[in-house]
C-alpha positions in Angstrom: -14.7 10.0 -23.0 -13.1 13.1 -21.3 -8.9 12.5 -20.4 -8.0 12.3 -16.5 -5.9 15.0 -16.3 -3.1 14.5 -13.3 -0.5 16.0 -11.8 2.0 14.2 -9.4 3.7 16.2 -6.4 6.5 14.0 -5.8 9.9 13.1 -8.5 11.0 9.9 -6.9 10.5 6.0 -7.3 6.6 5.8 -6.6 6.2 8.9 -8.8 7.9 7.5 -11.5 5.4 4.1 -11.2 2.5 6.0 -11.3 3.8 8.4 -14.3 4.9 4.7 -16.0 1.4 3.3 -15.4 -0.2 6.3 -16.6 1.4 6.4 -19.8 -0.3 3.0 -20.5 -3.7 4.2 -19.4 -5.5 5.7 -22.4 -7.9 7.4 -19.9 -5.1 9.2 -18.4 -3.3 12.5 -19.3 -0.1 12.9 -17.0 0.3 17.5 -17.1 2.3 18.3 -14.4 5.1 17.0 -11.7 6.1 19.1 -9.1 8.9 18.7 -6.5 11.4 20.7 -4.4 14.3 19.1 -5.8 14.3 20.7 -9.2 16.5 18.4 -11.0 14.2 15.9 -10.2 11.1 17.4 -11.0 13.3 18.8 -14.7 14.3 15.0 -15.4 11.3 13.8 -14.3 9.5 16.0 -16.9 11.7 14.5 -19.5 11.5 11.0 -19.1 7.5 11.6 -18.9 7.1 14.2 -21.1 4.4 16.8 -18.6 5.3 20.3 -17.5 7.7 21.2 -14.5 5.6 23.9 -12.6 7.6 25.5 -9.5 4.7 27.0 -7.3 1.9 24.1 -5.9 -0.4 27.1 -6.6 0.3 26.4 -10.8 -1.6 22.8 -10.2 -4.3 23.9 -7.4 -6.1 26.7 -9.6 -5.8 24.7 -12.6 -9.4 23.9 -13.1 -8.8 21.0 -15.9 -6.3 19.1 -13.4 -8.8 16.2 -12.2 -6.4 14.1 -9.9 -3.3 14.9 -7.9 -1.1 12.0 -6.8 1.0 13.1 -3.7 4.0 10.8 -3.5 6.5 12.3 -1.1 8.1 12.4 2.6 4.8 10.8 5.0 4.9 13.5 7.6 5.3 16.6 4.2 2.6 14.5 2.7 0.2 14.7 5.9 0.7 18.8 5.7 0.0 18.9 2.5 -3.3 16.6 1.7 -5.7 18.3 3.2 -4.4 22.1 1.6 -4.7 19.8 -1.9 -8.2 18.4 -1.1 -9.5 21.6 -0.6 -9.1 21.7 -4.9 -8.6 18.5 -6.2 -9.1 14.5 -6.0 -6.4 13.0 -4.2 -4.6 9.8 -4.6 -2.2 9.6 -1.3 0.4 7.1 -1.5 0.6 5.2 1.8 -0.1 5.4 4.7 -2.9 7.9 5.4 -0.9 9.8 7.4 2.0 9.1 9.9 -1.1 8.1 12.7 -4.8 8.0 13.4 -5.1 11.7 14.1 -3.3 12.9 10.7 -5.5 10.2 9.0 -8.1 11.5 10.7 -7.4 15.4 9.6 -6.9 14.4 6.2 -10.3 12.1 5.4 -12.6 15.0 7.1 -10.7 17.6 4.3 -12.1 15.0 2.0 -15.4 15.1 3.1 -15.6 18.8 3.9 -14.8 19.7 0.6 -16.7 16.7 -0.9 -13.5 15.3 -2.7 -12.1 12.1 -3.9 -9.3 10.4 -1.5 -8.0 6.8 -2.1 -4.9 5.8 -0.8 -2.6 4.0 -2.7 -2.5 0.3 -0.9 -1.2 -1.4 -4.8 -0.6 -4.8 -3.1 -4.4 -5.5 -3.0 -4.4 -5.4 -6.8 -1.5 -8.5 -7.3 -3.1 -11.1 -9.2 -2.6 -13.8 -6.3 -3.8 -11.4 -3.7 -7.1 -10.7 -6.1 -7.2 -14.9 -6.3 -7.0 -15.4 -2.6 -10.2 -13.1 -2.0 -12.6 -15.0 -5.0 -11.1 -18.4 -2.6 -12.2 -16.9 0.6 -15.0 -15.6 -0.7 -16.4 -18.7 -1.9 -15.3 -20.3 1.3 -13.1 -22.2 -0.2 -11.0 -22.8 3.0 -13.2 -23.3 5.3 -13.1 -21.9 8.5 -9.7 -19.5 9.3 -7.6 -21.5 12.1 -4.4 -19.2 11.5 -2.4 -17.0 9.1 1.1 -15.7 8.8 2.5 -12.5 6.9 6.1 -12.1 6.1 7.4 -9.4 4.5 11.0 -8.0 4.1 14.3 -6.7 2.3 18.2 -5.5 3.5 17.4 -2.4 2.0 20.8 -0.6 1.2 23.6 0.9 2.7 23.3 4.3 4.0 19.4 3.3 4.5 19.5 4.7 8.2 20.2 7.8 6.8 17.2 8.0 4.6 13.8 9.7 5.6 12.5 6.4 6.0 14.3 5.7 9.0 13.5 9.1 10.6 10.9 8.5 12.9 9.8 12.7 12.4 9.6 12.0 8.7 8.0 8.7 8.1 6.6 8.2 11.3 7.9 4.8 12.6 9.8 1.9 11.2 9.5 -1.4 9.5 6.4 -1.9 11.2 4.9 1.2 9.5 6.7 0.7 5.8 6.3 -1.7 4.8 4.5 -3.4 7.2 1.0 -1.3 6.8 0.5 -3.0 3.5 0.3 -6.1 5.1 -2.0 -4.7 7.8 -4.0 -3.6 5.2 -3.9 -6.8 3.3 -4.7 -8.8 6.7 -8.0 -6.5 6.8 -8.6 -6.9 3.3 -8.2 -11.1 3.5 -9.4 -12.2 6.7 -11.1 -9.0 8.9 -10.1 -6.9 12.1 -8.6 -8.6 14.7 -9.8 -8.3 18.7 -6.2 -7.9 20.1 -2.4 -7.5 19.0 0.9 -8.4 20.6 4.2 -6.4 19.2 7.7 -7.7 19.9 10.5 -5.2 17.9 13.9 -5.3 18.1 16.6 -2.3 16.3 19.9 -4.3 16.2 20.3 -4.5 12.6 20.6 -0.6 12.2 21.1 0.1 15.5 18.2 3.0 14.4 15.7 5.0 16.8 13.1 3.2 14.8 12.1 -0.6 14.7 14.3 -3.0 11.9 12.7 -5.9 12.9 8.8 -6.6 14.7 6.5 -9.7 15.5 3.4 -9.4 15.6 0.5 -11.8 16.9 -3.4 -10.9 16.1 -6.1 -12.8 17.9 -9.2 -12.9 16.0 -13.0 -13.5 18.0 -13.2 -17.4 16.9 -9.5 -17.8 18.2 -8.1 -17.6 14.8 -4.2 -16.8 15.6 -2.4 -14.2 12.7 1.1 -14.0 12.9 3.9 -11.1 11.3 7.1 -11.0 11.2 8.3 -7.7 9.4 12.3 -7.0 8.6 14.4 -4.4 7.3 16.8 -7.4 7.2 16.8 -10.1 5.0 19.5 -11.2 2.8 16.7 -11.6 0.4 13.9 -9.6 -0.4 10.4 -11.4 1.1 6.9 -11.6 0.6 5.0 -14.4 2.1 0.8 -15.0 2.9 0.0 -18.3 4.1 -4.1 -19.0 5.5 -4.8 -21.9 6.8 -8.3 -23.1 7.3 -10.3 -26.3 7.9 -10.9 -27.5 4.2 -7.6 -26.7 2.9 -4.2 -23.8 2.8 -3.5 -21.0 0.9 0.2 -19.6 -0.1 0.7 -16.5 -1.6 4.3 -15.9 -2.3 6.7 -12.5 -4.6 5.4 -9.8 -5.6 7.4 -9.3 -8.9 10.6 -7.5 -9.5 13.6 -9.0 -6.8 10.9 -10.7 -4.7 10.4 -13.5 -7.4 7.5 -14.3 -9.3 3.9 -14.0 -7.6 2.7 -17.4 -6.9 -0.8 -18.8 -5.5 -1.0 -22.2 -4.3 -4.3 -23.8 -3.1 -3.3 -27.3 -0.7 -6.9 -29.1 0.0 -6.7 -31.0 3.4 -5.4 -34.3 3.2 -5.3 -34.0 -0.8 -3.4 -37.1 -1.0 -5.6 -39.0 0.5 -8.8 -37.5 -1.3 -6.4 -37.5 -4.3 -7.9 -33.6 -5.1 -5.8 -31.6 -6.9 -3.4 -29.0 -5.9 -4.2 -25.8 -7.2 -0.9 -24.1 -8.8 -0.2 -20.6 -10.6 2.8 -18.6 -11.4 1.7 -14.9 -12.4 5.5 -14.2 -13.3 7.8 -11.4 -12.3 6.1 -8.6 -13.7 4.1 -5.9 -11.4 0.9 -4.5 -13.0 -0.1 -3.1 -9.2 -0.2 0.1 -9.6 -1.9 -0.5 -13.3 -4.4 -2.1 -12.1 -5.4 0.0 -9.2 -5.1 3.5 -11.7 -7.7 1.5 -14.2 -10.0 1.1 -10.8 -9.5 4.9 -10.1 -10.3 5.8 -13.6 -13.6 3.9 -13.7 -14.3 5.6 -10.1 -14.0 9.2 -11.6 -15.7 8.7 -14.9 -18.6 7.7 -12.7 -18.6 10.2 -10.6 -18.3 7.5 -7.8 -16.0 9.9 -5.7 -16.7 8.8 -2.5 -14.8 6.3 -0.5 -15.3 4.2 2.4 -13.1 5.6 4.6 -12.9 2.9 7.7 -10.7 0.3 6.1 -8.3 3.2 6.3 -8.6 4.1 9.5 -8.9 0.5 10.5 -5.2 0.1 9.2 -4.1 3.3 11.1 -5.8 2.4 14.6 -4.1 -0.8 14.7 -0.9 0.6 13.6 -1.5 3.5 16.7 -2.4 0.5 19.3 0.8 -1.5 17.6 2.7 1.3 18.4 1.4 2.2 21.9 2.3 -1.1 23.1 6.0 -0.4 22.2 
C-alpha cells in the first residue's frame, strides 16, 4: 500500500501531536513542516526527522504530498485553507474557521476543487467518548431527560497575552477554545438543540474575550443540556454526564493533567434492581489524535474523500448564535 505523504504548516504543540502520532502510523510518511518562526520549524525538523521548506509554494506543487495538516493561529489558518485546498487534502485543526462565514468559505474550496477536508475534532476518538455512543446507540439510557458538559484549565500566566486570547486571532474566548469541542461532542452524543442561553463573564483575566460562560441548550422533547466552560480552574476539567430514563452516564479526564478517562454506566435504581454498575478506567494516556489519523488513513486509501460537511457547520452556527446573544 502506497505511504501518506504529509506535510504540517504549523511548529507548535498540535503539530508536534500530529508529527508524534504519525511516526506510529505505518501508513504515514511525515516530509515537510513549515512555519514562520524558523527555529521552530528547524527544531521541529529535528525532533521529527522531515524537511524545513521556507516557501508554502515548496509543499503546494509537490505532486507526491497527499495531506497537509494546518495547525496554526485560527484567523491565519482561515486565510490560508482554502489557497491549500485548491492543491491538497486538508486536515484543519479546529474550529473551521473563526465563524460560519469562514467555515463556510473554506468547505465550498473543498468542494470546488473536489478535495478532502476533515477537521480535527480528536475528542470524539477518547475511548469513553466512543463507549458513550455504542450506549446511546443501543438505547441503553433510555430517553435523554438532561446533560451537563464541563470543561476547563487555569491556563498559565501571561495566557492573556497569547493569540488565544486575542479575539482578531482566535476569534472568541473560552467559549470558542475549548469550548467547541464540547459543542461538537454535544452534537456528536445527543443531537442539535432548538434554542441556547449564554451567560459569560471576563473577571478572571479581565480579557476583551470571555474566561468563563454558561450555557443552557433546550432540546424538542424538553431535554435541558447544560455548560459551563472556564479558563479558570485550579484544576484542569473534563466532565460529560447524560442522564436518561433507564439509567446515567459519566464520562470524566481526558488523559495527561485531566486524570485518567473514565466511563461509568449508573442503571436507575440499581440498588434496588441489584444491576450492576458499569465501571472503566482507560488510564492517562491520549491515543486521540492516533486514533482519528488511523480513521483518516483508511478514508484516503479509499478514496472516500468526501465529508459530510453539516456537523461542521452545525458546530459553527451555534457557536455564531452563542455569540450573537452576547
Amino acid at each position: 500500500m502506497k505511504k501518506i505523504r504529509v506535510a504540517i504548516i504549523g511548529a507548535g504543540l498540535i503539530g508536534k501531536k500530529r508529527a508524534e502520532a504519525i511516526k506510529k502510523i505505518s501508513e504515514y510518511s511525515l516530509v515537510y513542516i513549515y512555519d514562520i518562526n524558523k527555529k521552530a520549524a528547524d527544531d521541529f525538523s529535528k525532533l521529527y526527522d522531515c524537511q524545513v521548506v521556507k516557501n508554502l509554494n515548496d509543499i503546494l506543487n509537490d505532486k507526491t504530498i497527499d495531506l497537509v495538516i494546518i495547525a496554526i493561529r485560527h484567523k491565519d489558518a482561515a486565510i490560508l485553507t482554502p489557497r491549500v485546498l485548491e492543491r491538497k487534502n486538508v486536515l484543519l485543526e479546529k474550529p473551521l474557521g473563526r465563524n460560519f462565514i469562514e467555515a463556510q468559505k473554506i468547505i465550498d474550496a473543498a468542494k470546488k476543487y473536489n478535495r478532502m477536508l476533515s477537521v480535527g475534532f480528536s475528542f470524539r476518538c477518547y475511548p469513553h467518548i466512543q463507549l458513550a455512543l455504542i450506549y446511546l446507540k443501543n438505547e441503553k439510557l433510555g430517553k435523554i431527560i438532561s446533560s451537563t458538559f464541563n470543561i476547563g484549565h487555569s491556563a498559565h500566566p501571561g495566557y492573556d497575552k497569547t493569540w488565544k486570547m486575542d479575539k482578531d486571532l482566535c476569534g472568541g474566548g473560552v467559549i470558542l477554545d475549548p469550548g467547541i469541542h464540547m459543542i461538537d461532542l454535544m452534537l456528536t452524543l445527543i443531537g442539535k438543540p432548538q434554542k441556547q442561553h449564554v451567560y459569560t463573564s471576563s473577571k478572571g483575566w479581565n480579557s476583551k474575550v470571555e474566561d468563563e460562560a454558561f450555557m443552557i441548550f433546550e432540546y424538542a422533547n424538553k431535554s435541558i443540556s447544560s455548560h459551563h466552560y472556564s479558563l479558570n480552574f485550579s484544576k484542569n476539567t473534563f466532565f460529560i454526564e447524560i442522564v436518561g430514563t433507564k439509567g446515567t452516564l459519566r464520562l470524566e479526564g481526558r488523559a495527561g493533567n485531566y486524570g485518567d478517562m473514565t466511563f461509568s454506566f449508573t442503571p436507575k435504581w440499581f440498588w434496588l434492581n441489584k444491576k450492576e454498575i458499569v465501571i472503566e478506567n482507560y488510564g492517562e494516556e491520549d491515543e486521540s489524535f492516533f486514533e482519528e489519523l488511523k480513521e483518516l488513513a483508511t478514508k484516503i486509501n479509499k478514496k472516500n474523500l468526501i465529508n459530510n460537511y453539516s456537523e461542521y457547520l452545525d458546530s459553527m452556527k451555534i457557536l455564531d448564535a452563542l455569540y450573537e446573544k452576547l
